[in-house]
C-alpha positions in Angstrom: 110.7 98.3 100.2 108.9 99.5 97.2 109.8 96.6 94.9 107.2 94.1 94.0 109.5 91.4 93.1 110.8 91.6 96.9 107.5 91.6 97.9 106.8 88.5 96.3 109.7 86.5 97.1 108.7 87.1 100.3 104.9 86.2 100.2 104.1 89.6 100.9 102.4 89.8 97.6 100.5 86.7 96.1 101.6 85.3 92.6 100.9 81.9 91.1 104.3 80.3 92.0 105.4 77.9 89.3 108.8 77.3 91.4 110.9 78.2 94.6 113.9 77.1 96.4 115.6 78.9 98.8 117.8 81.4 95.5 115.2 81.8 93.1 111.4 82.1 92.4 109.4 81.1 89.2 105.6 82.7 88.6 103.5 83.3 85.7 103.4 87.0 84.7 100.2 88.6 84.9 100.1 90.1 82.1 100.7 87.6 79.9 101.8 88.4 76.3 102.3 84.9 74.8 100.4 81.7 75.7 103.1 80.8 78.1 104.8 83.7 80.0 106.9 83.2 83.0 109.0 85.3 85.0 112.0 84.1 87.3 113.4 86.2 89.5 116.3 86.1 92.8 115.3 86.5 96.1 118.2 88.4 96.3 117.2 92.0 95.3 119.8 92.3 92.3 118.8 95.8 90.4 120.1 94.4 86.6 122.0 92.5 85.0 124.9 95.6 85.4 124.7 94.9 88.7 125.8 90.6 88.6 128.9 90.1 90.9 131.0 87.1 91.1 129.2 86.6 94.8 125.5 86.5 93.0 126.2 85.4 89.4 125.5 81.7 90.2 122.0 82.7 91.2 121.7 83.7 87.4 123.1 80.7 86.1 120.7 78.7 88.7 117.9 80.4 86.7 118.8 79.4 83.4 119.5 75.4 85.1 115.9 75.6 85.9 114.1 77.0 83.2 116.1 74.3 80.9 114.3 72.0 83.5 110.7 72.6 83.5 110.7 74.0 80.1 109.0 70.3 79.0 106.6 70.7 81.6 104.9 74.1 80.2 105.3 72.0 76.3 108.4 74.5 75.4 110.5 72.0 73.3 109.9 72.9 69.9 110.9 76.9 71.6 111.0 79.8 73.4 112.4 83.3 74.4 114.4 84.2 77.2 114.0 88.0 77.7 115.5 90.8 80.4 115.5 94.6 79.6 117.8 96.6 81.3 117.5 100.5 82.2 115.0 103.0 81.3 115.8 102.8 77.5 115.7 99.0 77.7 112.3 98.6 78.9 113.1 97.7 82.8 109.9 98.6 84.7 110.7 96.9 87.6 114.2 97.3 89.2 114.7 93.6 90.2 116.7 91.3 87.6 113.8 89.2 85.8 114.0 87.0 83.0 110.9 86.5 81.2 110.5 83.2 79.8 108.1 83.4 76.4 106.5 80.4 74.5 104.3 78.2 73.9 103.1 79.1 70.1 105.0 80.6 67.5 106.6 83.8 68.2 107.2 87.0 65.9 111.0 87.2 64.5 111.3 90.8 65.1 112.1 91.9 68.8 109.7 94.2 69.8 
């Protein structure tokens, strides 16, 4: 079990949990790159997004439900990203579906 998102959702590795219910997990990344960067992740080790089925896609949407939810609480309603790279080319460096969540001052317009 070489991936760290496993590792965290199952407290094998500390994080500084923002969320958790028994699907999904919420924490703050640790390398930051805007004043408010989160990352949300499913317990369920799910490689990408290639790799949502119709037995593990409401995990996903469960995700996006709670992000909407809390996004008040980190003072996100004026904006924010949602972000998830895919593959090699795309930028994945971890092989666990993640969804950063970006905010909290203005961001650039181009997509770096």
């Amino acid at each position: 079990m070489d991936c760290i998102f496993c590792k965290i959702s199952k407290r094998l590795v500390e994080t500084e949990l923002i969320y958790e219910d028994t699907d999904i997990m919420g924490f703050k990344d640790i390398r930051p790159q805007a004043k408010v960067h989160l990352l949300f992740i499913s317990k369920q080790h799910i490689e990408s997004v290639e790799d949502i089925t119709s037995e593990n896609s409401h995990i996903i949407g469960k995700i996006f439900q709670v992000v909407a939810k809390i996004s008040s609480h980190y003072n996100l309603q004026r904006g924010y990203r949602i972000i998830t790279n895919i593959g090699e080319e795309g930028g994945q460096q971890v092989r666990h579906l993640h969804f950063h969540i970006i905010g909290g001052e203005p961001l650039k317009k181009e997509i770096n």
